[in-house]
NUSE-173779 format. One line per 5 residues: their letters; for each residue x, y, z of C-alpha. Coordinates in nm, 3 decimals. Layout:
residues N
a) X Y Z; ...
This chain:
residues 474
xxxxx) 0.000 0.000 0.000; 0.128 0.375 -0.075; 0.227 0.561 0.225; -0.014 0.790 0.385; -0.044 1.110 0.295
xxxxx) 0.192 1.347 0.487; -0.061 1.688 0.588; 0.035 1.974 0.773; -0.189 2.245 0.928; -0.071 2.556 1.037
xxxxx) -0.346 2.683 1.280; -0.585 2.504 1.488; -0.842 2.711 1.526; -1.242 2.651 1.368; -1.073 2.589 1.029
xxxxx) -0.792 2.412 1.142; -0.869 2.166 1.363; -1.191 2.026 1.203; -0.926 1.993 0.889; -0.671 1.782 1.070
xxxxx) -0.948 1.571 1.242; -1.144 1.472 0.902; -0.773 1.454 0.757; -0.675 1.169 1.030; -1.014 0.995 0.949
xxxxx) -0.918 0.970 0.604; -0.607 0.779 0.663; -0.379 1.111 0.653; -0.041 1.165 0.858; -0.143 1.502 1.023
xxxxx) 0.042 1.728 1.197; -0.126 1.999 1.377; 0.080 2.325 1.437; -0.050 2.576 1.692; 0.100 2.847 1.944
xxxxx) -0.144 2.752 2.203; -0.140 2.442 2.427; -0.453 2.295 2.284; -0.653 2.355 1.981; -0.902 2.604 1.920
xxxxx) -0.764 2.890 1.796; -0.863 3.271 1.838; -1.230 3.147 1.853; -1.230 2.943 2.085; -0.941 3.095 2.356
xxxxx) -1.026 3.510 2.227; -1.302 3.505 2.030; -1.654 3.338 1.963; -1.659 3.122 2.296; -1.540 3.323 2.544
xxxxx) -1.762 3.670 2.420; -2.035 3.424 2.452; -1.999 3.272 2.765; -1.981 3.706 2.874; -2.316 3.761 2.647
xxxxx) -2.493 3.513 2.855; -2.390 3.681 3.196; -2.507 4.000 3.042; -2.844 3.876 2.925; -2.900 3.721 3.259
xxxxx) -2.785 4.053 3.438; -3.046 4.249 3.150; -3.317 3.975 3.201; -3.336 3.999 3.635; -3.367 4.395 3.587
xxxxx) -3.646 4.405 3.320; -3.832 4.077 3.537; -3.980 4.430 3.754; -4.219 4.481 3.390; -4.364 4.121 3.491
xxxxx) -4.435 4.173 3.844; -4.105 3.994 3.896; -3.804 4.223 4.139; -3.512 4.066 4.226; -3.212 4.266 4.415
xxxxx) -2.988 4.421 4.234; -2.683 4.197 4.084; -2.429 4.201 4.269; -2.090 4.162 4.050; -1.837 3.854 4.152
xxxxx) -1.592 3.999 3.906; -1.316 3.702 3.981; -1.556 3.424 3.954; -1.730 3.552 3.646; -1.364 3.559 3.496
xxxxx) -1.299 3.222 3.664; -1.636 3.049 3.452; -1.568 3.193 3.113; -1.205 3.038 3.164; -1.337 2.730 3.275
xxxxx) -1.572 2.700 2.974; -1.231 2.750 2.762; -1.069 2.529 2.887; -1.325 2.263 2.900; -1.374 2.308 2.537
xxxxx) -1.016 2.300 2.433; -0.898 2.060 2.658; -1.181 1.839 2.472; -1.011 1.912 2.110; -0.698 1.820 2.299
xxxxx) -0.829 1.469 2.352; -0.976 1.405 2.021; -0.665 1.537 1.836; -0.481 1.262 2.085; -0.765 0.996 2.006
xxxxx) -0.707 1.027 1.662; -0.361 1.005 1.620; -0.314 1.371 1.549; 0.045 1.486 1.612; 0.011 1.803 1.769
xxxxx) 0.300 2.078 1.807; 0.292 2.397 2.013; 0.475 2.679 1.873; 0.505 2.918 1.528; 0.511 2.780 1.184
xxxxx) 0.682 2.965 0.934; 0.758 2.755 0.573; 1.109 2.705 0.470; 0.961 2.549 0.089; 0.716 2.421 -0.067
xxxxx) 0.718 2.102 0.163; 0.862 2.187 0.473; 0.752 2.377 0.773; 1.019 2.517 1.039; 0.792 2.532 1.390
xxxxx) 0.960 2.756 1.677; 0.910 2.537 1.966; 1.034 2.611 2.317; 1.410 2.670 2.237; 1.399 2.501 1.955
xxxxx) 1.333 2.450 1.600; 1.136 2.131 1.478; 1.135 2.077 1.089; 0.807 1.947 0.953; 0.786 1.815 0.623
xxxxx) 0.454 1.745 0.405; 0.330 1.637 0.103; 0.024 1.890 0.187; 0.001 2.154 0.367; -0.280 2.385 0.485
xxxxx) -0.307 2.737 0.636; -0.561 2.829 0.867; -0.383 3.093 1.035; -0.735 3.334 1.119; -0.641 3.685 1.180
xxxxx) -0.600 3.924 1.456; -0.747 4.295 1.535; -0.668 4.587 1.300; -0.620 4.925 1.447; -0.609 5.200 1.261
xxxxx) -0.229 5.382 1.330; -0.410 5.708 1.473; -0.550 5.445 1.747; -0.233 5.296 1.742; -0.134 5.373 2.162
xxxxx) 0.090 5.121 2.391; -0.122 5.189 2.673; -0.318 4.891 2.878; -0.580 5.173 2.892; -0.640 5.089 2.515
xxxxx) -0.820 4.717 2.409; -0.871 4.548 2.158; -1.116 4.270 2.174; -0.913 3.996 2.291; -0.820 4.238 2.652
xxxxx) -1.197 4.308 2.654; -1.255 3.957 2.655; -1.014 3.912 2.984; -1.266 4.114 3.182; -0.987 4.217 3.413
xxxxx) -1.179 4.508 3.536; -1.558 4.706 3.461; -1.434 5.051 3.405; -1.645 5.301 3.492; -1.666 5.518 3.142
xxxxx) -1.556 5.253 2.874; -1.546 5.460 2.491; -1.597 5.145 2.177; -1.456 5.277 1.815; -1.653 5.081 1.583
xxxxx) -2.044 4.976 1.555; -1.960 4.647 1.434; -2.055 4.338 1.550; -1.766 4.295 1.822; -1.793 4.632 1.885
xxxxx) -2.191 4.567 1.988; -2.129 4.275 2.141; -1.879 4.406 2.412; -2.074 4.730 2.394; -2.385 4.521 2.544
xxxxx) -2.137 4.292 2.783; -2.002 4.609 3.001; -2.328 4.820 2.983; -2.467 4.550 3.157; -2.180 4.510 3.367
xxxxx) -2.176 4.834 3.483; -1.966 5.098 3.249; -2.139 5.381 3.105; -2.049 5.311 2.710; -2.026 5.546 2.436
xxxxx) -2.048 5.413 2.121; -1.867 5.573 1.776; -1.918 5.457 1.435; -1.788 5.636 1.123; -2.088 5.530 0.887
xxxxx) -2.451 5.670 0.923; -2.547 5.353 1.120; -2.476 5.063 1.298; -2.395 4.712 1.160; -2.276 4.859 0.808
xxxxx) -2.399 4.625 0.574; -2.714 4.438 0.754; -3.070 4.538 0.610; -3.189 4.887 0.771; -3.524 4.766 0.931
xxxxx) -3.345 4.467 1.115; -3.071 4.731 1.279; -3.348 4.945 1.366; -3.453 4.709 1.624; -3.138 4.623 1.765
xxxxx) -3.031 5.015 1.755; -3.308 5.126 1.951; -3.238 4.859 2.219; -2.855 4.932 2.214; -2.939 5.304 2.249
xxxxx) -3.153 5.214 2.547; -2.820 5.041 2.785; -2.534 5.218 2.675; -2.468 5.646 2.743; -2.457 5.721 2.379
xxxxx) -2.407 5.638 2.013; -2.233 5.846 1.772; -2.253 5.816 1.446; -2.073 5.934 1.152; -1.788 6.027 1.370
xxxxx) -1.450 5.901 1.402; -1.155 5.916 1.622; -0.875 6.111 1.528; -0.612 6.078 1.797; -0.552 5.904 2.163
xxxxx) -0.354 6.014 2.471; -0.306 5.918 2.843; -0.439 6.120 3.089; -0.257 6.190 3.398; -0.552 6.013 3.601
xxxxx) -0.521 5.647 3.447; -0.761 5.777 3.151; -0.750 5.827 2.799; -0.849 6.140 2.620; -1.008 6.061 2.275
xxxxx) -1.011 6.330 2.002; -1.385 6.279 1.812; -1.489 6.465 1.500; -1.821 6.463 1.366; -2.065 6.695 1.249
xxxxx) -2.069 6.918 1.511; -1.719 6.950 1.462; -1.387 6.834 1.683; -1.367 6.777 2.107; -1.202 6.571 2.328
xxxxx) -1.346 6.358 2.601; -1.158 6.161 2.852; -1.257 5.815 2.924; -1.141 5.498 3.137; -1.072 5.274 2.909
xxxxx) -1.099 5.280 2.521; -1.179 4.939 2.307; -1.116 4.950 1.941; -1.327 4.699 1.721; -1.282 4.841 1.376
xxxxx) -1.210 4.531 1.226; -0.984 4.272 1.197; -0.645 4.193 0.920; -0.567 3.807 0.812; -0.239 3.668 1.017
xxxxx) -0.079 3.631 0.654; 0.254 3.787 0.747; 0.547 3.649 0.868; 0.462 3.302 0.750; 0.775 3.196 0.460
xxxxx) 0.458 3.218 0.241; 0.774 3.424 -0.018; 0.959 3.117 -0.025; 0.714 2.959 -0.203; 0.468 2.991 -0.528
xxxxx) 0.151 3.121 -0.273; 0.033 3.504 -0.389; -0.081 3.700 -0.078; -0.346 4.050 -0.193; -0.274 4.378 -0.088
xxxxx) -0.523 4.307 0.183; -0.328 4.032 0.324; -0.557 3.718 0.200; -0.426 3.442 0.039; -0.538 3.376 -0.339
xxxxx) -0.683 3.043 -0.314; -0.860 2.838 -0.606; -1.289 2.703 -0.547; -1.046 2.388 -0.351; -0.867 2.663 -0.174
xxxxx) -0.543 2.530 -0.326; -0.281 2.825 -0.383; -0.064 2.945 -0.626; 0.190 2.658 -0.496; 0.016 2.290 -0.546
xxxxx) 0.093 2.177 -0.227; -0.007 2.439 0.014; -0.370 2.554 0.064; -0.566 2.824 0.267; -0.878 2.851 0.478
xxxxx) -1.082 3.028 0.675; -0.981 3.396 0.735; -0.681 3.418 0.598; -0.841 3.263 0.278; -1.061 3.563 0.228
xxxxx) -1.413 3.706 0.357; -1.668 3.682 0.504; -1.459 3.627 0.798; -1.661 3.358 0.988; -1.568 3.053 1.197
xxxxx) -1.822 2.825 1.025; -1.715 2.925 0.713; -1.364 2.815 0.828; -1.498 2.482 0.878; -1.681 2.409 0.582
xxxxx) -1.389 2.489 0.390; -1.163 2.242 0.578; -1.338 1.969 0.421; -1.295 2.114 0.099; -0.930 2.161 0.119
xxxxx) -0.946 1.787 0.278; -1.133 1.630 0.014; -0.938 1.782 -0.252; -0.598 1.653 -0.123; -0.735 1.339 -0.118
xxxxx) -0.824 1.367 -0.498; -1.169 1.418 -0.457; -1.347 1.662 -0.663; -1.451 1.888 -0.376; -1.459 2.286 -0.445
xxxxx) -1.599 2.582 -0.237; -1.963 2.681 -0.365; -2.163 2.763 -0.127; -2.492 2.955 -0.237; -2.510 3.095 0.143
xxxxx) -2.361 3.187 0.470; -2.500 3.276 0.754; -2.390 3.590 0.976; -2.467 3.643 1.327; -2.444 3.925 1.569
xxxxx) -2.470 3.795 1.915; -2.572 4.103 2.094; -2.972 4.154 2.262; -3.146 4.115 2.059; -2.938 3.906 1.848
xxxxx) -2.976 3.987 1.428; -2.884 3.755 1.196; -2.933 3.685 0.827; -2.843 3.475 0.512; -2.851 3.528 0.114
xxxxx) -2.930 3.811 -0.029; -2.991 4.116 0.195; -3.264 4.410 0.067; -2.968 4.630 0.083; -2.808 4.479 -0.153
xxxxx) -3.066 4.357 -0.410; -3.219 4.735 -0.456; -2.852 4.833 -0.491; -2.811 4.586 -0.766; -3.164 4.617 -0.938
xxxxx) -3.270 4.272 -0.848; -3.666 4.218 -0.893; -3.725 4.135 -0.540; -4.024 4.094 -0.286; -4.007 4.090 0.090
xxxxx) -4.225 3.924 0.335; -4.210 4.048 0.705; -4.395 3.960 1.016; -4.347 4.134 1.327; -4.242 3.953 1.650
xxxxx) -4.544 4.216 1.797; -4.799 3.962 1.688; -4.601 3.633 1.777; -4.795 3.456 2.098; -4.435 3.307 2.226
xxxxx) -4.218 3.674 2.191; -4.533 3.821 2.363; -4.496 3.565 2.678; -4.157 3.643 2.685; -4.141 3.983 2.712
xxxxx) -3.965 3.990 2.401; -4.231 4.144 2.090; -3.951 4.404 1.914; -3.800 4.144 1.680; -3.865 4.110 1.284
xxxxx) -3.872 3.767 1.052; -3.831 3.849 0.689; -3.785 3.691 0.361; -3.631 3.780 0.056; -3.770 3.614 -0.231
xxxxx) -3.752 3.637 -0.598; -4.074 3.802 -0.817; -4.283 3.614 -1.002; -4.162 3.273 -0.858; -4.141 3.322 -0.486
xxxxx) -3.797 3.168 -0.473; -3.629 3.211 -0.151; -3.332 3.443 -0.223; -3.261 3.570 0.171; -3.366 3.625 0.521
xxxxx) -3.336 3.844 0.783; -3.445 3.782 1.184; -3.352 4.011 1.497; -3.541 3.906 1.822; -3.373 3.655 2.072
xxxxx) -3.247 3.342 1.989; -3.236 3.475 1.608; -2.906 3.294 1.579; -3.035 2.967 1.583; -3.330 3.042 1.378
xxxxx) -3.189 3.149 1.095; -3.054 2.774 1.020; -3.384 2.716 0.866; -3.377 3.000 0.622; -3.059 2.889 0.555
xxxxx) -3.110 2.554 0.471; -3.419 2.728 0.306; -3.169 2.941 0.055; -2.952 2.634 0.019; -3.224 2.419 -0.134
xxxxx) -3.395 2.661 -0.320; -3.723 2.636 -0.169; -3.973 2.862 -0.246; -4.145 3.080 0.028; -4.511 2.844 -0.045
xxxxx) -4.236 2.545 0.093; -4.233 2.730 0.417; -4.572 2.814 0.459; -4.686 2.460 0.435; -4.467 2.388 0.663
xxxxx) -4.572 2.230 0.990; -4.368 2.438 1.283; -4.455 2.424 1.666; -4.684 2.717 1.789; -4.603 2.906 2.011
xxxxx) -4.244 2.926 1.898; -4.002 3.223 1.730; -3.975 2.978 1.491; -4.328 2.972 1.418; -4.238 3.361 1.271
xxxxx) -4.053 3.238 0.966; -4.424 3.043 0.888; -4.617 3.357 0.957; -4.387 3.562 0.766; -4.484 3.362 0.475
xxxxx) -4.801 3.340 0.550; -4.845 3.719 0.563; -4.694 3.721 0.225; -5.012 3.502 0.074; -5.224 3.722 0.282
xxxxx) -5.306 3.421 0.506; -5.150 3.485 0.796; -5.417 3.417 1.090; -5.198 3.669 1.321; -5.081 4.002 1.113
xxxxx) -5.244 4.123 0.745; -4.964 4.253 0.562; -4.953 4.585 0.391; -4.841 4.444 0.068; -5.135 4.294 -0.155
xxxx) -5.195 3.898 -0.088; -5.028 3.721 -0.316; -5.168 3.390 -0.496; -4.987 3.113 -0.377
């Protein structure tokens, strides 16, 4: 029999990992090359988990305060800043230490340190006081990325985060200023508000969430507005200094012109810059953009045969299941299979409260490209199960095509939108069209039940909410 297969991946994060775990099923030699002690990557140690595990304190924090609407009053939370630290480490570790196991249980050779290529089929990993020479017959990167700061922002202060020392929660300060209306920037925007800080919010564009459909921001804008001490938008940050009184004065310019207001701590979420650099990529055939991604092919091979590239550093949208569906891609295809990236839809996520999410097309973007589209909404106003829980601001929506009623998109803020918008996705995926989803059987009294209504509305059958819009025929 031919010797196995020889694979190498660089990064063992939500690209990485799942790629040398379906590699070692496949009969592969894998070596997995990380600077952390286990796998899991940025996500996992910096990133998705760990801003999670902090979302749910916050909700639970935001829930006990707004029980008093329901007849329900608890004391006020008191703040256990050490053990709250203390759990979301413990759910990081529980969750890498469990990667750790399976990577042992099946047979993947794992090495801690930094992986920079020497050629086309060999790695040089910078151990601890050493050097350890890997060679491969593949190899794939899956080296994420890391925060971008603009150089105006650019201050070696502790005063100044990014999101990775937001996420260490090592204290609640009392004025906390977030550059960026992005989704981390929202998401640790709702985490300290609820914690404590009085937030101020800047974004440079006219609104928050550049990008995600007007009418599902909306709902999430008004709610952000409600917890943190301002948003400011179309305003930017044009310089930061230490104060003499362990604060940081922030230079703003907007519309009303230019002042400076000192704050305790400053967190900078405008975005984040693929870890391309620095990797011997040069001594080899790969092509790196002036953005820093990796040119990959639809198998995510490079420019160089052996060597191909996933998740961020491959290219946007920047998303840890994206990462992951493309590891089996790259896997497949170095096992001769004829695998390639084509995926008709991603979903996107913000995890803040209300969570929005969406899939496909976005209304945004089909008016901007003249698509013939037409949009079916139901309000979370006239859902029975958002009503009993306190929770009727939220939206469904569909995108569909005219004329056929071919699901194009979707769009859902409310809680627990997250996990609803699977459905539409799948929904997208298949091509279904929105008279699929009406006939569809879902549990009442559910949010899930909205993505039936929605469609319902759009037929002008909807027992719950008449749409504006003419019934359709369906």
């Amino acid at each position: 029999m031919a010797d196995p297969i020889r694979l190498a991946v660089l990064g063992a994060g939500p690209g990485g990992y799942p790629a040398a775990f379906l590699a070692a099923e496949r009969g592969m030699d894998v070596t997995l090359i990380d600077v952390r002690p286990q796998p899991g990557g940025v996500c996992l140690y910096e990133g998705c988990i760990p801003s999670k595990a902090l979302l749910h304190a916050a909700s639970v924090v935001t829930d006990a305060r707004a029980a008093a609407a329901i007849g329900l009053t608890f004391d006020a939370p008191r703040l256990d800043l050490d053990r709250l630290r203390g759990w979301k480490d413990e759910v990081v570790r529980g969750l890498t230490g469990g990667l750790g196991q399976i990577a042992r249980a099946r047979k993947v050779r794992y090495v801690q340190g930094r992986g920079r290529f020497v050629d086309a089929h060999t790695l040089r990993v910078a151990t601890e006081g050493e050097l350890t020479e890997v060679q491969f017959d593949a190899a794939i990167v899956a080296t994420g990325s890391s925060a971008s700061i603009p150089p105006p922002l650019r201050l070696a202060s502790s005063r100044v985060w990014d999101a990775e020392a937001a996420l260490r929660l090592t204290e609640v300060p009392a004025t906390l200023l977030v550059v960026g209306g992005g989704y981390i920037g929202l998401e640790m925007a709702t985490v300290y508000a609820a914690l404590g800080s009085r937030v101020t919010v800047v974004e440079a564009t006219a609104g928050l969430l550049p990008g995600a459909d007007r009418d599902l921001v909306d709902v999430l804008a008004k709610r952000v507005a409600s917890v943190v001490e301002g948003i400011l938008l179309l305003t930017s940050v044009d310089g930061l200094a230490e104060t003499d009184d362990d604060g940081v004065r922030a230079t703003l310019s907007g519309a009303a012109g230019t002042e400076e207001r000192r704050f305790d701590r400053v967190l900078i979420a405008t975005g984040r810059r693929p870890n391309s650099a620095d990797l011997g990529l040069d001594t080899t055939c790969a092509l790196v953009t002036a953005r820093g991604f990796v040119e990959v092919s639809p198998q995510r091979r490079t420019a160089e045969p052996s060597i191909y590239a996933i998740g961020d550093v491959a290219g946007e949208p920047m998303l840890a299941h994206k990462a992951t569906h493309e590891a089996r891609v790259a896997v497949e295809a170095i096992g001769g299979e004829p695998s390639v990236w084509e995926p008709p839809v991603i979903p996107a996520v913000i995890y803040t409260d209300p969570e929005l999410a969406w899939c496909g097309l976005t209304e945004t973007e089909a008016r901007t490209r003249g698509l013939d589209i037409e949009v079916a909404r139901f309000p979370w106003s006239a859902s029975g199960r958002a009503a009993t829980a306190a929770d009727r601001e939220g939206l469904t929506k569909w995108l569909v095509e005219a004329g056929t009623g071919r699901v194009m998109g979707a769009g859902i803020v409310g809680r627990g939108a997250g996990d609803l918008i699977a459905e539409a996705t799948l929904a997208v995926e298949m091509g279904a069209r929105l008279d699929d989803i009406r006939l569809t059987v879902h549990p009442h009294p559910s949010r899930s039940e909205t993505l039936m209504e929605a469609a319902e509305a759009f037929y002008g059958t909807s027992p719950h909410f008449i749409a504006r819009n003419h019934p359709r025929t369906p």
